[in-house]
mmCIF file as gemmi writes it, N, C-alpha and C atoms, coordinates in Angstrom:
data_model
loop_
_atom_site.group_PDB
_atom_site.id
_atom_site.type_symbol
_atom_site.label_atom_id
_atom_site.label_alt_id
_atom_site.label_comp_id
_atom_site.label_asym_id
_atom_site.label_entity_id
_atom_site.label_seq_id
_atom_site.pdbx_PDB_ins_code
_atom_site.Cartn_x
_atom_site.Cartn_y
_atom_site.Cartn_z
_atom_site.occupancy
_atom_site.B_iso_or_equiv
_atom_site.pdbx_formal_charge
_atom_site.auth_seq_id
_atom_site.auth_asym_id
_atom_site.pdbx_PDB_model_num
ATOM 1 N N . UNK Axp A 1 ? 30.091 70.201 4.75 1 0 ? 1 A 1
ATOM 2 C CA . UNK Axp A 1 ? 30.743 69.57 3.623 1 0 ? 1 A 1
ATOM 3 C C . UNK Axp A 1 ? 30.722 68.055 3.817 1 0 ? 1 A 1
ATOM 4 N N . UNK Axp A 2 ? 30.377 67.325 2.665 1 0 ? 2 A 1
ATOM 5 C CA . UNK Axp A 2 ? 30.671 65.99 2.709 1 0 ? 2 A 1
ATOM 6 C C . UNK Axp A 2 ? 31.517 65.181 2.174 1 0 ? 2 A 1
ATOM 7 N N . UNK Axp A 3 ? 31.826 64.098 2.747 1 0 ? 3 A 1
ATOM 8 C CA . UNK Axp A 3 ? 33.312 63.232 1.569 1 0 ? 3 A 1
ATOM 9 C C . UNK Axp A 3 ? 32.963 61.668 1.651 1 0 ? 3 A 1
ATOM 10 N N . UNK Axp A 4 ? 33.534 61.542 0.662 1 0 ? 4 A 1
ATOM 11 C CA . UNK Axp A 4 ? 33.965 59.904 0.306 1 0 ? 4 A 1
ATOM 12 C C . UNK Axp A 4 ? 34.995 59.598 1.046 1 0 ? 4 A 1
ATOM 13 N N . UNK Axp A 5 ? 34.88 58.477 2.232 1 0 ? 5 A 1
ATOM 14 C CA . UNK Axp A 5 ? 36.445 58.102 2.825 1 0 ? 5 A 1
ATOM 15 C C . UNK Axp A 5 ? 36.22 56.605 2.599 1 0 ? 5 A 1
ATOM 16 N N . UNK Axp A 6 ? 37.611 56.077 2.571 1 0 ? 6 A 1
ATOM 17 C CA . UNK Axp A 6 ? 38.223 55.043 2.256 1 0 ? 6 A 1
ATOM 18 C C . UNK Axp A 6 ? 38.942 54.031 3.461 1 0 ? 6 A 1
ATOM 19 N N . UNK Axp A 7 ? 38.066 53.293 3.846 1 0 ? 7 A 1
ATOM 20 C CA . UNK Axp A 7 ? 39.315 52.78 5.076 1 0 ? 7 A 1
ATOM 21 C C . UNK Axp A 7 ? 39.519 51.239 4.466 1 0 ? 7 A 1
ATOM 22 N N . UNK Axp A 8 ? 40.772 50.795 5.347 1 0 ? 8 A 1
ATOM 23 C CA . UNK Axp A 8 ? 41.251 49.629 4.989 1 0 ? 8 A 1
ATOM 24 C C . UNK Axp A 8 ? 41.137 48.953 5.801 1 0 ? 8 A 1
ATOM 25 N N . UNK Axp A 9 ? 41.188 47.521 6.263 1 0 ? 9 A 1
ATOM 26 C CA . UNK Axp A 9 ? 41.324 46.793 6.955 1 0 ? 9 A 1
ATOM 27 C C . UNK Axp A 9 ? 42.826 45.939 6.45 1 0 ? 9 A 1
ATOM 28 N N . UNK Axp A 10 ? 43.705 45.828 7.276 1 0 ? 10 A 1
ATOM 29 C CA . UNK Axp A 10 ? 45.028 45.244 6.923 1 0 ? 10 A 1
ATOM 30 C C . UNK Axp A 10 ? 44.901 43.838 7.418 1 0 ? 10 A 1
ATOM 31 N N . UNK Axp A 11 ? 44.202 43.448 7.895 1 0 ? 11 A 1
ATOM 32 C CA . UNK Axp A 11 ? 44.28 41.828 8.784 1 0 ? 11 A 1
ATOM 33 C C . UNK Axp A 11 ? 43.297 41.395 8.111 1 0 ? 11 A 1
ATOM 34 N N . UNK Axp A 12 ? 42.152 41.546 7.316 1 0 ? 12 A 1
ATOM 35 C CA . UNK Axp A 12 ? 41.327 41.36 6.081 1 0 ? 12 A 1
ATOM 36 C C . UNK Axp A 12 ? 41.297 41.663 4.804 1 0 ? 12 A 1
ATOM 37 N N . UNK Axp A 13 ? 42.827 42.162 4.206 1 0 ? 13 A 1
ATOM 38 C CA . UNK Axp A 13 ? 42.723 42.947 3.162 1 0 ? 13 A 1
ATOM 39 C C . UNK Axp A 13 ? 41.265 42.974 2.33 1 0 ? 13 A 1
ATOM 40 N N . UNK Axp A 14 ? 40.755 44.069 2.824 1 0 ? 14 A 1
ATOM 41 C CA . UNK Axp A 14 ? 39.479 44.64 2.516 1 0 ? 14 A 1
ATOM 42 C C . UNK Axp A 14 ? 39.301 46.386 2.702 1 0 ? 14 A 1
ATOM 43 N N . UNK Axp A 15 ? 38.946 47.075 1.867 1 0 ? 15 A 1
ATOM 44 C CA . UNK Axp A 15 ? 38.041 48.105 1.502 1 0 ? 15 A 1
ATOM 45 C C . UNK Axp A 15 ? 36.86 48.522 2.17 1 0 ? 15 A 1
ATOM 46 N N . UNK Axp A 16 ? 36.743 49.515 2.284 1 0 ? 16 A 1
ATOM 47 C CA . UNK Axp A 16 ? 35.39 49.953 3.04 1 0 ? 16 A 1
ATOM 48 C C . UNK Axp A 16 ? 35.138 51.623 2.615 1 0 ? 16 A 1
ATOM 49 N N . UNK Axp A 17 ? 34.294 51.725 1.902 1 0 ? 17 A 1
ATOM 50 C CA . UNK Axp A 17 ? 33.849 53.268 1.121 1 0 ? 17 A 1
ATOM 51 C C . UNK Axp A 17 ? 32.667 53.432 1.648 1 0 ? 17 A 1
ATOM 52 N N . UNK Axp A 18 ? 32.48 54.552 2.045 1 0 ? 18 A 1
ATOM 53 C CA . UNK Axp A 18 ? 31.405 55.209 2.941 1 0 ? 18 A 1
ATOM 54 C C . UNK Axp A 18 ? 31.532 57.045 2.638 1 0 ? 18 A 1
ATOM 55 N N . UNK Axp A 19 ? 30.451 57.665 2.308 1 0 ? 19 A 1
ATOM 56 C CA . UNK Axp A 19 ? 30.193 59.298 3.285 1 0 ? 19 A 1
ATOM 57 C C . UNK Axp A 19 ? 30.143 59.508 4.603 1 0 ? 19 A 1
ATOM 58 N N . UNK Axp A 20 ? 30.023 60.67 4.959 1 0 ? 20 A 1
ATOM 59 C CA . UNK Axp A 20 ? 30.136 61.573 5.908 1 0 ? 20 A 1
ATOM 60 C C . UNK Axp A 20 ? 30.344 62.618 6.103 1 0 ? 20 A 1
ATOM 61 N N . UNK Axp A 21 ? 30.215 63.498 6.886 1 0 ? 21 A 1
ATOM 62 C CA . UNK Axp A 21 ? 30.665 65.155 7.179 1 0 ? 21 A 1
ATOM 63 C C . UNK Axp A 21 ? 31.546 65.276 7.815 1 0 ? 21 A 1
ATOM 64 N N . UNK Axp A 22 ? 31.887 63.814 8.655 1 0 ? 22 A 1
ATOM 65 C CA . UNK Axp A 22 ? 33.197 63.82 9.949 1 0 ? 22 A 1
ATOM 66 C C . UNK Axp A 22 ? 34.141 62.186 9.248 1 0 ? 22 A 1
ATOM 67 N N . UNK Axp A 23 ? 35.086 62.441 8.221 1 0 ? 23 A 1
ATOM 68 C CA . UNK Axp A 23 ? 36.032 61.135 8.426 1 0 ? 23 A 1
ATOM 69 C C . UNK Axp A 23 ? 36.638 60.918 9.347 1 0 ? 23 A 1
ATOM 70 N N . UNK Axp A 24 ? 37.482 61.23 10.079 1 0 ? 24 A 1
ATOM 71 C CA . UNK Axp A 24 ? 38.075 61.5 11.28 1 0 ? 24 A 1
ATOM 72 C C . UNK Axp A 24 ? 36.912 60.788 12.699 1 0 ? 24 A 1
ATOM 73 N N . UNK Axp A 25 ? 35.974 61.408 12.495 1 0 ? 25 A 1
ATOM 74 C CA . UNK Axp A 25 ? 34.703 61.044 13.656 1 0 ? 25 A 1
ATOM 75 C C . UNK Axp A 25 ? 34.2 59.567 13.139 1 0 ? 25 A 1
ATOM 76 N N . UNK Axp A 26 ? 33.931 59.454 11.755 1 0 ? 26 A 1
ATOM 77 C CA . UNK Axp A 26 ? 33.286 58.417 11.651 1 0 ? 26 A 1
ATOM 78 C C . UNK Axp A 26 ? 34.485 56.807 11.68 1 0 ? 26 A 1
ATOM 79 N N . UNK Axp A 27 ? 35.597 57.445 11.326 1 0 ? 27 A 1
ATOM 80 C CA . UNK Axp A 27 ? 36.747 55.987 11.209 1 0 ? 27 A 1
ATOM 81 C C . UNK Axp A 27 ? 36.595 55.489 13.144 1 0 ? 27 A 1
ATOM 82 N N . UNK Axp A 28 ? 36.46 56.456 13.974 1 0 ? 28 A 1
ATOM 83 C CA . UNK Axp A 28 ? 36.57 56.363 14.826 1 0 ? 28 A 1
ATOM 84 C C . UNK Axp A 28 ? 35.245 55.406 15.653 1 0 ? 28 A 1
ATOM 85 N N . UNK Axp A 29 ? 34.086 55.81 15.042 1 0 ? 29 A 1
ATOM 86 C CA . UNK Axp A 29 ? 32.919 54.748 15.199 1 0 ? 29 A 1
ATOM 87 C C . UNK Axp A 29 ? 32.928 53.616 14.679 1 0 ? 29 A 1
ATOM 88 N N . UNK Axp A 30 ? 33.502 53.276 13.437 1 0 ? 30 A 1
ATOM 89 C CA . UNK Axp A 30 ? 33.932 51.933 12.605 1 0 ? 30 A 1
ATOM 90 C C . UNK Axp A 30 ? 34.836 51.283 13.191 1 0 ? 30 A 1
ATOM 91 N N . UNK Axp A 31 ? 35.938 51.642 14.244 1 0 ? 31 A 1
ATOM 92 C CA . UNK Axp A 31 ? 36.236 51.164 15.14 1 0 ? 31 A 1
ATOM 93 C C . UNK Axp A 31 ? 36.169 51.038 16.795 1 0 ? 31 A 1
ATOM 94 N N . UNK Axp A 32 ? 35.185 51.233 17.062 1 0 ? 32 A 1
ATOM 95 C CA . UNK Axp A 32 ? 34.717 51.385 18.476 1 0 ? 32 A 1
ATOM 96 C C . UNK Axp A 32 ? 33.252 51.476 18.611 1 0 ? 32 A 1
ATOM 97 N N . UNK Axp A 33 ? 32.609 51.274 17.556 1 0 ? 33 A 1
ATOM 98 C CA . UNK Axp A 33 ? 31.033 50.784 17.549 1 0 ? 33 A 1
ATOM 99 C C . UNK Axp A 33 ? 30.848 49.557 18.346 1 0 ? 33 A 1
ATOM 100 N N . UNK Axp A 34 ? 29.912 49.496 19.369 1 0 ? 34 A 1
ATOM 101 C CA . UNK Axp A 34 ? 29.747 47.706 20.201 1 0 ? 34 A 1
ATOM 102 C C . UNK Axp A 34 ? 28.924 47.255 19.114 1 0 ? 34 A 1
ATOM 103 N N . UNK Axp A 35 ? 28.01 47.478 18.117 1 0 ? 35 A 1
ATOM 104 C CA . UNK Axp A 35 ? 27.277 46.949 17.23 1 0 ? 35 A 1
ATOM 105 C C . UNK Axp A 35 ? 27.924 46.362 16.38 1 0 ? 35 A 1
ATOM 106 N N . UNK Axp A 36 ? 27.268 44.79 15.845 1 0 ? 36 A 1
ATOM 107 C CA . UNK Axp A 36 ? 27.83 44.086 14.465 1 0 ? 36 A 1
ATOM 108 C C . UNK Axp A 36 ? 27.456 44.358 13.605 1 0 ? 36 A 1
ATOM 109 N N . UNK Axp A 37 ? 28.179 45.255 12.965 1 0 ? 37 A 1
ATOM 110 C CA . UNK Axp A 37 ? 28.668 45.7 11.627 1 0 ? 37 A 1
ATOM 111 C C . UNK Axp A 37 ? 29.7 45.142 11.087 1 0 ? 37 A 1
ATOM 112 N N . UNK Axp A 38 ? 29.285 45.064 9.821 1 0 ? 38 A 1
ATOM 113 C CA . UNK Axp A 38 ? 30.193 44.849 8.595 1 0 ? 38 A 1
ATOM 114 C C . UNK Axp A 38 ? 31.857 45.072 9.233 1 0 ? 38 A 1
ATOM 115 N N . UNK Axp A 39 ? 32.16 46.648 9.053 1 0 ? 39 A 1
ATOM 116 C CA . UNK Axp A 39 ? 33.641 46.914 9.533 1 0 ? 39 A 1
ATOM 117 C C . UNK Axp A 39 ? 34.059 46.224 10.915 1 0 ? 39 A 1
ATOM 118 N N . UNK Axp A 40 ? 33.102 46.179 11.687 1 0 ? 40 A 1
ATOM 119 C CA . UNK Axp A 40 ? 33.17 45.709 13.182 1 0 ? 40 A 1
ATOM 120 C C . UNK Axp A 40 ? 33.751 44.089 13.502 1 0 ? 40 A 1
ATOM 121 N N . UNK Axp A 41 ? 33.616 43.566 11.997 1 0 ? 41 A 1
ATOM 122 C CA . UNK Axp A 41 ? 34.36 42.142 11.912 1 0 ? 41 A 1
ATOM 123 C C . UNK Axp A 41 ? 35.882 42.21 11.02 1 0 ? 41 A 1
ATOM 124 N N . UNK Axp A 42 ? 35.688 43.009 10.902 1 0 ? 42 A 1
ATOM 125 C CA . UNK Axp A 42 ? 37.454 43.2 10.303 1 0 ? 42 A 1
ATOM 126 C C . UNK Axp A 42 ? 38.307 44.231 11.037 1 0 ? 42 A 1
ATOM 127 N N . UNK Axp A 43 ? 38.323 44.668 11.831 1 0 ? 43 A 1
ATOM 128 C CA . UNK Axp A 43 ? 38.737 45.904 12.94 1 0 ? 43 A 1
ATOM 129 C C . UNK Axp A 43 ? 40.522 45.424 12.999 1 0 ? 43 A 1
ATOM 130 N N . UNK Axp A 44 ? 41.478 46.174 13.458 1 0 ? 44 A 1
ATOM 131 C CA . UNK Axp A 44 ? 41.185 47.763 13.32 1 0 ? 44 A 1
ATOM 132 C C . UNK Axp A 44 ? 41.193 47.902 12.12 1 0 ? 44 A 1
ATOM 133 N N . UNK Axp A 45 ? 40.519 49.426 11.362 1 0 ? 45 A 1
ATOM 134 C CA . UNK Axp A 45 ? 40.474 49.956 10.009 1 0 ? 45 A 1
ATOM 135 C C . UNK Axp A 45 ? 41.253 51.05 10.321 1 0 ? 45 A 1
ATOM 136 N N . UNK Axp A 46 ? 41.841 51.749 9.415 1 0 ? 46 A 1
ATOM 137 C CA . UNK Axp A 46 ? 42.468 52.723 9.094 1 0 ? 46 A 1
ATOM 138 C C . UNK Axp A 46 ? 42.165 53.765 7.99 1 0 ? 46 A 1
ATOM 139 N N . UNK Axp A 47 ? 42.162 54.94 7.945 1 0 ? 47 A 1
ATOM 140 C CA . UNK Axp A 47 ? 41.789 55.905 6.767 1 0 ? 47 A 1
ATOM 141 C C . UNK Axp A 47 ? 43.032 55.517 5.9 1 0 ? 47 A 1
ATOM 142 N N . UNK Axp A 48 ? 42.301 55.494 5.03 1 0 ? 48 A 1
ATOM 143 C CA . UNK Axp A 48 ? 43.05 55.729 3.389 1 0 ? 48 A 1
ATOM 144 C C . UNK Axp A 48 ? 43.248 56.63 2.419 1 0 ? 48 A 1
ATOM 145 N N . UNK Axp A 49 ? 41.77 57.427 2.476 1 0 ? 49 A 1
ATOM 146 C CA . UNK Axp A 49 ? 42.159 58.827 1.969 1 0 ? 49 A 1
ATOM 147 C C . UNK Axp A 49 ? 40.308 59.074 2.308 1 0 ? 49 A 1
ATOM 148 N N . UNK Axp A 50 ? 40.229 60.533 1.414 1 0 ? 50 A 1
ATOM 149 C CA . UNK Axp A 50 ? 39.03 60.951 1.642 1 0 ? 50 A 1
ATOM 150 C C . UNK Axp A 50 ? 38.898 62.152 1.346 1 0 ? 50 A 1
ATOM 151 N N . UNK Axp A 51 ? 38.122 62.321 0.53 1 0 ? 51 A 1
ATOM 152 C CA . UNK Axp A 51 ? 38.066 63.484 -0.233 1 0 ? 51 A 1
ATOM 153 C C . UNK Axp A 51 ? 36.441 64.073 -0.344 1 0 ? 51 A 1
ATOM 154 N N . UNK Axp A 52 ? 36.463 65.464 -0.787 1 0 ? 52 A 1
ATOM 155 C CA . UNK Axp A 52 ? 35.278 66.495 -0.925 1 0 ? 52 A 1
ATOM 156 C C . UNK Axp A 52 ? 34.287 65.915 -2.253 1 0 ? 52 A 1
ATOM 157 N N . UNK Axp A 53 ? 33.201 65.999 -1.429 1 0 ? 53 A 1
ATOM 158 C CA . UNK Axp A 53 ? 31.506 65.572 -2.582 1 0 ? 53 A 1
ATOM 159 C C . UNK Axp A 53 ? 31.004 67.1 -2.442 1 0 ? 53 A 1
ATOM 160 N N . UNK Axp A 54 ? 30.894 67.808 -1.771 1 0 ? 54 A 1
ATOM 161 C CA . UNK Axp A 54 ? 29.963 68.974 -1.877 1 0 ? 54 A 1
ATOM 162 C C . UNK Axp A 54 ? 29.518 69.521 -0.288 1 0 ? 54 A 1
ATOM 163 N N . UNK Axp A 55 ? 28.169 69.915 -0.81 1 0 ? 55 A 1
ATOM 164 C CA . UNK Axp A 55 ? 27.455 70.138 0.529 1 0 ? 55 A 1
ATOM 165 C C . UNK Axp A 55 ? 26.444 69.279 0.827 1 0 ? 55 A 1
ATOM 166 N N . UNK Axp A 56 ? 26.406 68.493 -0.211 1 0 ? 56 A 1
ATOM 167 C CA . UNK Axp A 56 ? 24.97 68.042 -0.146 1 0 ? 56 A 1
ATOM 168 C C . UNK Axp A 56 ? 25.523 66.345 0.028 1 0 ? 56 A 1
ATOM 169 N N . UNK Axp A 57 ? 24.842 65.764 1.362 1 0 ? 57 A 1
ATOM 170 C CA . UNK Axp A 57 ? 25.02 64.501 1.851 1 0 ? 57 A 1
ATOM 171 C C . UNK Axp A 57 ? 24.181 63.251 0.389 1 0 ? 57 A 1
ATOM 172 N N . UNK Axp A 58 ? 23.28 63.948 -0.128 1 0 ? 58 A 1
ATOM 173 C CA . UNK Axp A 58 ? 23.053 63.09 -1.116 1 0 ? 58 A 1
ATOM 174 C C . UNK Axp A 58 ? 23.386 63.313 -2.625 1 0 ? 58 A 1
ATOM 175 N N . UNK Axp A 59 ? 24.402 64.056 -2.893 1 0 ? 59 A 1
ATOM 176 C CA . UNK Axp A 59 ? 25.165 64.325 -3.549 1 0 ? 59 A 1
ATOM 177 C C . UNK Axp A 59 ? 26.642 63.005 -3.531 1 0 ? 59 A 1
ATOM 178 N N . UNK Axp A 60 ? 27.011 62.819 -2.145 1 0 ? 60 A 1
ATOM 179 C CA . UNK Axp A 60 ? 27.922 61.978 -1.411 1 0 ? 60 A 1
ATOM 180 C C . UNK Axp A 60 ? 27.636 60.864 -1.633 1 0 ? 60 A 1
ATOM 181 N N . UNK Axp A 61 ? 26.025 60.884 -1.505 1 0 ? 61 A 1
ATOM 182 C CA . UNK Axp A 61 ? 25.466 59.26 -1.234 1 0 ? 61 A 1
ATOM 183 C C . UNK Axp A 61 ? 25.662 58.556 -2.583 1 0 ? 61 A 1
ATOM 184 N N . UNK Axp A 62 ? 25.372 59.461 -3.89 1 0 ? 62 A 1
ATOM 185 C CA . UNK Axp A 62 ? 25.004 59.097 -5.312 1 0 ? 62 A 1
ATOM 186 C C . UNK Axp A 62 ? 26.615 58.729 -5.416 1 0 ? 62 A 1
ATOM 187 N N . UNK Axp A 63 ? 27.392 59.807 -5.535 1 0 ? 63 A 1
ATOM 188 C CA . UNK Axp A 63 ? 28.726 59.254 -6.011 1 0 ? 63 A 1
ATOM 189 C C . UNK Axp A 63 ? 29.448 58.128 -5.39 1 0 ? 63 A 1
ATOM 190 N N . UNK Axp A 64 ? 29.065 57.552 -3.62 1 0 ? 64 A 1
ATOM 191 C CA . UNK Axp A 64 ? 29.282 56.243 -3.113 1 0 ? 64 A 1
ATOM 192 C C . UNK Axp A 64 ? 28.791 55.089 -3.938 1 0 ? 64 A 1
ATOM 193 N N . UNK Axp A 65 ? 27.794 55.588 -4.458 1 0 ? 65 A 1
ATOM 194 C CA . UNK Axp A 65 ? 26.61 54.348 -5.218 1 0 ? 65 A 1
ATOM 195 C C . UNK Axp A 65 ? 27.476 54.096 -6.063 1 0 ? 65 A 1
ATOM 196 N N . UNK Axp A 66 ? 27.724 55.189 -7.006 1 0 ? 66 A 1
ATOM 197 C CA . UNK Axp A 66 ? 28.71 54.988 -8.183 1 0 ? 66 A 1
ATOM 198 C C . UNK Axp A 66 ? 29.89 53.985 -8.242 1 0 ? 66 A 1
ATOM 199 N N . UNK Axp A 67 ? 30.678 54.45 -7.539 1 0 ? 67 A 1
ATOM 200 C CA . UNK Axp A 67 ? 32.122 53.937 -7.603 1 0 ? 67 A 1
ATOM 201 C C . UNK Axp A 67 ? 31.746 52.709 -6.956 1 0 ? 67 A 1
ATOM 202 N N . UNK Axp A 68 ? 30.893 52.137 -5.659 1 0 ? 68 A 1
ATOM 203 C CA . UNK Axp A 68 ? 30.877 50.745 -5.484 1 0 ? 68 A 1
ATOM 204 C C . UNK Axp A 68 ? 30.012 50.083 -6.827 1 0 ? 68 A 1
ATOM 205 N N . UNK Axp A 69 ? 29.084 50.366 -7.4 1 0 ? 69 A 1
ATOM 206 C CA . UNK Axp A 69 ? 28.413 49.68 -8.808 1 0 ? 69 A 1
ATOM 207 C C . UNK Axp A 69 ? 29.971 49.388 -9.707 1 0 ? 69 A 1
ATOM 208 N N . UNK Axp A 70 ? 31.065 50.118 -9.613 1 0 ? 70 A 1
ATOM 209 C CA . UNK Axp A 70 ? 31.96 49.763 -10.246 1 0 ? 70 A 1
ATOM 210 C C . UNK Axp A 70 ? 32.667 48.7 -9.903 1 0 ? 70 A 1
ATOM 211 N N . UNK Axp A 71 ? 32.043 47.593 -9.138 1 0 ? 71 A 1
ATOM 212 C CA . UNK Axp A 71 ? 33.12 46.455 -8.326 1 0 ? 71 A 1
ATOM 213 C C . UNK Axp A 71 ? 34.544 46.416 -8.756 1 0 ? 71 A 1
ATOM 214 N N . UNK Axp A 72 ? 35.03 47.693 -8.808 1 0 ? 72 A 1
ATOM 215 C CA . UNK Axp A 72 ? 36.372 47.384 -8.977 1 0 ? 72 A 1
ATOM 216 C C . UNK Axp A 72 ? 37.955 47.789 -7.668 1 0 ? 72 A 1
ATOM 217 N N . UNK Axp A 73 ? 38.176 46.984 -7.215 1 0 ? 73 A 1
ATOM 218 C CA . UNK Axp A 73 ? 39.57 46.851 -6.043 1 0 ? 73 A 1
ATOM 219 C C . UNK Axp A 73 ? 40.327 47.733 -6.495 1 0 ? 73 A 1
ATOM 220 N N . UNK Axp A 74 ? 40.425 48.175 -8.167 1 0 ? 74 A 1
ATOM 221 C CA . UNK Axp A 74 ? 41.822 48.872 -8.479 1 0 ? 74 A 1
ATOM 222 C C . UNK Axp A 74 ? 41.027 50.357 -8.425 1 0 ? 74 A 1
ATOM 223 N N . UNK Axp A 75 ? 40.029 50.663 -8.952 1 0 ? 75 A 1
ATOM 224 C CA . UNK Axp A 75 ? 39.711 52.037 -8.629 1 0 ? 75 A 1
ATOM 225 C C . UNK Axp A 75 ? 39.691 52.502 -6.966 1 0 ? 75 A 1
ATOM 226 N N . UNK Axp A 76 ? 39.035 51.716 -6.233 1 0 ? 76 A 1
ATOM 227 C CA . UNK Axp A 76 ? 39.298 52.054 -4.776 1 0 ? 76 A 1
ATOM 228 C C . UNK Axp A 76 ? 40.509 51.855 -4.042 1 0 ? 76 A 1
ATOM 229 N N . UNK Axp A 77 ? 41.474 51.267 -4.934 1 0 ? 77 A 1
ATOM 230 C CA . UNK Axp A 77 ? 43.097 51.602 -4.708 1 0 ? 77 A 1
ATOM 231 C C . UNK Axp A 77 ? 43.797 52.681 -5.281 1 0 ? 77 A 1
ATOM 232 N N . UNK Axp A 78 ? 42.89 52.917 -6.567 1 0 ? 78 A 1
ATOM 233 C CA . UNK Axp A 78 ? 43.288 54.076 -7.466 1 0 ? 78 A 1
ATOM 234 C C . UNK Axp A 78 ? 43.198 55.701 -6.216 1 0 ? 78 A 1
ATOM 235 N N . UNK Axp A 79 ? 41.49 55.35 -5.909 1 0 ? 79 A 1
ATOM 236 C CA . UNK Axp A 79 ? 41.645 56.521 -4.719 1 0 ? 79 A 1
ATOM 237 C C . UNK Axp A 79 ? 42.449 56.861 -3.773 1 0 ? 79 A 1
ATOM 238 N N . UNK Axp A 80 ? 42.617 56.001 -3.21 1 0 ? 80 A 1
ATOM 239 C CA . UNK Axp A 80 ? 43.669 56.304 -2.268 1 0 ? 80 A 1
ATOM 240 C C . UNK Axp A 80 ? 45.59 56.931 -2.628 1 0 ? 80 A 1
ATOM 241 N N . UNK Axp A 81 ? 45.242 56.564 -4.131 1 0 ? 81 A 1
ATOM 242 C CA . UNK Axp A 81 ? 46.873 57.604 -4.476 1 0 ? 81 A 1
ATOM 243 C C . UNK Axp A 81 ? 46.644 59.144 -4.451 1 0 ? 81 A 1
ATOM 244 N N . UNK Axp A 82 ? 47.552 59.41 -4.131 1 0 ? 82 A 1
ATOM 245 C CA . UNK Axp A 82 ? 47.003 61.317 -3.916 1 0 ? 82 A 1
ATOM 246 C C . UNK Axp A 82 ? 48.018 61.705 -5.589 1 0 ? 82 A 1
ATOM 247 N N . UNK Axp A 83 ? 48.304 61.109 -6.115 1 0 ? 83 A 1
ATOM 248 C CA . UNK Axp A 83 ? 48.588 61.433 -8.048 1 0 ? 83 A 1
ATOM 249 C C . UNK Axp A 83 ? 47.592 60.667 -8.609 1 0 ? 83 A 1
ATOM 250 N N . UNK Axp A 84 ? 46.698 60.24 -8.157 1 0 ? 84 A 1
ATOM 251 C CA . UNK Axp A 84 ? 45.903 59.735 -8.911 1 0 ? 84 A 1
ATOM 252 C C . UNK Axp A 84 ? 44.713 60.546 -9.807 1 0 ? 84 A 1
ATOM 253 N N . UNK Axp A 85 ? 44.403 61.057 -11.304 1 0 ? 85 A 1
ATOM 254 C CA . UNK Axp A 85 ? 43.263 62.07 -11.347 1 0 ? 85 A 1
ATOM 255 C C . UNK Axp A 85 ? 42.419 61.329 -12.345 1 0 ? 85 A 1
ATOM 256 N N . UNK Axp A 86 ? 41.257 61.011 -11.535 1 0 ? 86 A 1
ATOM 257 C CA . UNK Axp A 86 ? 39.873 60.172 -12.304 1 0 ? 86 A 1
ATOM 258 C C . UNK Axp A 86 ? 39.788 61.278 -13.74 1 0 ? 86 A 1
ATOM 259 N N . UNK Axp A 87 ? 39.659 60.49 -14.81 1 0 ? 87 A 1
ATOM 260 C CA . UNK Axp A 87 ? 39.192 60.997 -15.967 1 0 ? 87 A 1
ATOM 261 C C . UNK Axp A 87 ? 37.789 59.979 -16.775 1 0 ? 87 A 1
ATOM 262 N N . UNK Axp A 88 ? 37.134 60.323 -17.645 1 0 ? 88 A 1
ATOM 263 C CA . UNK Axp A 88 ? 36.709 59.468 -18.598 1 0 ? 88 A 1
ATOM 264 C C . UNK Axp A 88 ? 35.241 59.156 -18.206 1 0 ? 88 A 1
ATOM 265 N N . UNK Axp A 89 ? 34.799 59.921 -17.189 1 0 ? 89 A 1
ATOM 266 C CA . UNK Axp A 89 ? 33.349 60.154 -16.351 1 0 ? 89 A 1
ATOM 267 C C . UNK Axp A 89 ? 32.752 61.136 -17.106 1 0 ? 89 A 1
């Protein structure tokens, strides 16, 4: 199974949307990667939420594409409310 997770950076107020099969595994590489990466300059991150795409990792990948083409801060704040229910797609 794959998901959309959401981490935050609190000392950068910044966003970070990514897939995976492991949120849990991967928040954990976004903070403890020795490589410079993106997240790797705003550390520590924290999960925000993260939710089910399917089975299919490029299923995950398309709907990541999506919601970042939407440059919008309030929808990727919108995600992270657990009353929050996307309509109008």
């Amino acid at each position: 199974m794959y998901y959309i997770y959401n981490l935050y950076s609190a000392g950068s107020n910044l966003y970070y949307l990514g897939n995976t099969d492991n949120p849990v595994r991967r928040l954990h590489e976004h903070n403890s990667s020795p490589f410079n990466t993106y997240t790797s300059k705003h550390r520590t991150c924290v999960l925000k939420s993260y939710f089910q795409c399917g089975p299919s990792e490029s299923d995950a990948t398309k709907l990541e594409q999506f919601i970042k083409k939407q440059k919008s801060r309030k929808l990727i704040e919108q995600l992270c409310d657990k009353n929050f229910v996307p309509t109008g797609f």
